[in-house]
C-alpha positions as CSV (number, residue, x, y, z in Angstrom):
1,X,95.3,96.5,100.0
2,X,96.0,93.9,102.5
3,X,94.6,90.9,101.8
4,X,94.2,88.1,104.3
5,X,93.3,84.3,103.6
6,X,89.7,83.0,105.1
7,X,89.3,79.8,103.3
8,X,87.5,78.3,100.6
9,X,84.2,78.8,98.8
10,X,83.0,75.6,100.0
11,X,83.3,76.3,103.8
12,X,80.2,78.6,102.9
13,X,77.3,76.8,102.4
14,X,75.1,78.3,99.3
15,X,72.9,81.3,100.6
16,X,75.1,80.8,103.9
17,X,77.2,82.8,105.5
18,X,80.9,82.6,107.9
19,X,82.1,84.9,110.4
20,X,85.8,86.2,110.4
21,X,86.8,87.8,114.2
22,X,89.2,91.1,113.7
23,X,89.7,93.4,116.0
24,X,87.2,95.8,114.9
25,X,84.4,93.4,115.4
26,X,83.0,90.3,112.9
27,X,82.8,90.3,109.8
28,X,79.7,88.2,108.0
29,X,81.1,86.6,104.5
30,X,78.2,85.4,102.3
31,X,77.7,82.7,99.3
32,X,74.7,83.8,97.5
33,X,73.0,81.0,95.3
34,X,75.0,82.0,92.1
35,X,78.1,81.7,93.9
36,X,79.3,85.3,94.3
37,X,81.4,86.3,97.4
38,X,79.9,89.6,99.9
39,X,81.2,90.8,103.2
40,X,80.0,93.0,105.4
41,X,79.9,94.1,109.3
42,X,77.9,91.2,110.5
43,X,75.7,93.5,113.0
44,X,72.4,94.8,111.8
45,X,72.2,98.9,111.6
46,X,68.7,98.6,113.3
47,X,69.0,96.8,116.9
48,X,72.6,95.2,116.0
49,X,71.2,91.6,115.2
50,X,73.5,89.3,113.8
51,X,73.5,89.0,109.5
52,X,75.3,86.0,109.5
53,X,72.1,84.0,110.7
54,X,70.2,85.9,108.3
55,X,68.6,84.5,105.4
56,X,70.5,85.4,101.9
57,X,68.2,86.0,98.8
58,X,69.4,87.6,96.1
59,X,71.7,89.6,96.7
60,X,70.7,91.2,100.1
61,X,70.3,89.1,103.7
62,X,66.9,89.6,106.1
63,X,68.2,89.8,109.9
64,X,67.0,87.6,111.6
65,X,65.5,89.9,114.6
66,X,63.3,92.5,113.2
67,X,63.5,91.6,108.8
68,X,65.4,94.3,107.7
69,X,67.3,93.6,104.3
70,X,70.5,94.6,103.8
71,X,72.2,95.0,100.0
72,X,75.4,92.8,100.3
73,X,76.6,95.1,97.4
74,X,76.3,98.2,99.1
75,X,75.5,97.2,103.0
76,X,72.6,99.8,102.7
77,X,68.9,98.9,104.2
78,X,66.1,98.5,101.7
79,X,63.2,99.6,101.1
80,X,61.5,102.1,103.7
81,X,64.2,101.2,106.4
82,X,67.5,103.7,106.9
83,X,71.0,102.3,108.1
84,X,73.8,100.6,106.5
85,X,76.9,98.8,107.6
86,X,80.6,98.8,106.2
87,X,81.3,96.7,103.2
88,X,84.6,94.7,102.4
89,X,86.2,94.0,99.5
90,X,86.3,90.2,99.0
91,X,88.6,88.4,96.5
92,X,88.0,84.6,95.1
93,X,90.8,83.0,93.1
94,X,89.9,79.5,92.1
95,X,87.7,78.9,95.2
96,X,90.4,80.5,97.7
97,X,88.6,83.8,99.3
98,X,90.4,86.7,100.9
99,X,89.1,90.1,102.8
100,X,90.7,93.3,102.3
101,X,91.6,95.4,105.8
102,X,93.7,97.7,106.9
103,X,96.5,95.9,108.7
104,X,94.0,93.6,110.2
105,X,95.0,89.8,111.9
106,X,92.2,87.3,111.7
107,X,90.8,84.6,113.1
108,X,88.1,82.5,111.4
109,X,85.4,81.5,113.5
Protein backbone atom coordinates (compact mmCIF):
# COMPACT_ATOMS: atom_id res chain seq x y z
CA UNK A 1 0.00 0.00 0.00
CA UNK A 2 0.88 3.52 -0.39
CA UNK A 3 0.75 5.29 2.49
CA UNK A 4 0.62 9.10 2.64
CA UNK A 5 1.14 11.41 5.80
CA UNK A 6 -2.09 13.70 6.95
CA UNK A 7 -1.03 14.77 10.28
CA UNK A 8 -1.57 14.24 13.73
CA UNK A 9 -4.37 12.85 15.91
CA UNK A 10 -4.78 16.02 17.56
CA UNK A 11 -5.59 18.16 14.40
CA UNK A 12 -8.95 16.09 14.82
CA UNK A 13 -10.87 17.25 17.34
CA UNK A 14 -12.73 14.28 19.38
CA UNK A 15 -15.95 13.10 17.54
CA UNK A 16 -14.60 15.57 14.63
CA UNK A 17 -13.58 15.08 11.49
CA UNK A 18 -10.72 16.56 8.63
CA UNK A 19 -10.91 16.53 5.01
CA UNK A 20 -7.94 15.30 2.78
CA UNK A 21 -8.30 16.68 -1.22
CA UNK A 22 -7.07 13.66 -3.81
CA UNK A 23 -7.89 13.58 -6.97
CA UNK A 24 -10.62 11.32 -6.76
CA UNK A 25 -12.63 13.57 -4.60
CA UNK A 26 -12.38 14.28 -0.37
CA UNK A 27 -11.79 12.10 1.85
CA UNK A 28 -13.55 12.66 5.54
CA UNK A 29 -10.99 11.32 8.38
CA UNK A 30 -12.73 10.87 11.80
CA UNK A 31 -11.72 10.84 15.75
CA UNK A 32 -14.42 9.06 17.42
CA UNK A 33 -14.56 9.73 21.27
CA UNK A 34 -12.34 6.60 22.14
CA UNK A 35 -9.75 7.86 19.92
CA UNK A 36 -9.89 5.38 16.94
CA UNK A 37 -9.02 6.65 13.42
CA UNK A 38 -12.00 6.09 10.17
CA UNK A 39 -11.88 7.40 6.67
CA UNK A 40 -14.20 7.31 4.29
CA UNK A 41 -15.59 9.28 0.93
CA UNK A 42 -16.78 12.38 2.65
CA UNK A 43 -20.13 12.54 0.31
CA UNK A 44 -23.23 11.00 1.69
CA UNK A 45 -24.74 7.93 -0.65
CA UNK A 46 -28.25 9.54 -0.28
CA UNK A 47 -28.19 13.32 -1.76
CA UNK A 48 -24.18 13.54 -1.57
CA UNK A 49 -24.15 15.77 1.80
CA UNK A 50 -20.94 16.30 3.26
CA UNK A 51 -19.95 13.58 6.34
CA UNK A 52 -17.29 15.60 7.56
CA UNK A 53 -19.83 18.13 9.19
CA UNK A 54 -21.66 15.24 10.40
CA UNK A 55 -22.04 14.37 13.84
CA UNK A 56 -19.76 11.15 14.99
CA UNK A 57 -21.34 8.80 17.61
CA UNK A 58 -20.11 5.70 18.09
CA UNK A 59 -18.82 4.50 15.62
CA UNK A 60 -20.96 5.74 12.61
CA UNK A 61 -21.53 9.77 11.54
CA UNK A 62 -25.37 11.35 10.89
CA UNK A 63 -25.12 13.65 7.62
CA UNK A 64 -25.89 16.50 8.27
CA UNK A 65 -28.67 17.04 5.37
CA UNK A 66 -31.29 14.35 5.57
CA UNK A 67 -29.75 11.92 9.11
CA UNK A 68 -28.62 9.14 7.45
CA UNK A 69 -25.89 7.20 9.54
CA UNK A 70 -23.12 5.82 8.05
CA UNK A 71 -20.82 2.85 9.78
CA UNK A 72 -17.22 4.40 9.72
CA UNK A 73 -16.14 0.65 9.80
CA UNK A 74 -17.78 -0.37 6.87
CA UNK A 75 -19.17 2.98 5.09
CA UNK A 76 -22.58 1.17 4.87
CA UNK A 77 -26.05 3.16 5.76
CA UNK A 78 -27.86 1.86 8.80
CA UNK A 79 -30.74 0.92 9.61
CA UNK A 80 -33.71 1.05 6.99
CA UNK A 81 -31.62 3.28 4.64
CA UNK A 82 -29.44 1.57 1.52
CA UNK A 83 -26.01 3.15 0.20
CA UNK A 84 -22.59 3.14 1.26
CA UNK A 85 -19.41 4.89 0.43
CA UNK A 86 -15.70 3.60 -0.04
CA UNK A 87 -13.67 3.03 3.04
CA UNK A 88 -9.84 3.69 3.55
CA UNK A 89 -7.49 2.10 5.39
CA UNK A 90 -6.03 4.55 8.05
CA UNK A 91 -2.78 3.91 9.98
CA UNK A 92 -1.82 5.83 13.45
CA UNK A 93 1.72 5.39 14.78
CA UNK A 94 2.17 7.26 17.98
CA UNK A 95 -0.32 10.01 16.99
CA UNK A 96 1.05 10.38 13.33
CA UNK A 97 -2.00 9.23 10.89
CA UNK A 98 -1.68 8.08 7.26
CA UNK A 99 -4.33 7.00 4.37
CA UNK A 100 -3.75 4.25 2.14
CA UNK A 101 -4.34 5.00 -1.87
CA UNK A 102 -3.42 3.87 -4.88
CA UNK A 103 -0.72 6.23 -6.12
CA UNK A 104 -2.63 9.18 -4.77
CA UNK A 105 -0.91 12.97 -4.05
CA UNK A 106 -2.66 14.92 -1.24
CA UNK A 107 -3.38 17.88 -0.03
CA UNK A 108 -4.80 18.43 3.47
CA UNK A 109 -7.49 20.81 3.63
Amino acid sequence: MNWIAIGHIDDIPLRGARCVKTPEGKIAVFRTAENEVFAIEDHCPHKGGPLSQGIVHGKAVTCPLHNWVISLESGEALGADEGEVRTIPVRNIDGQLSIALESMLVAAE
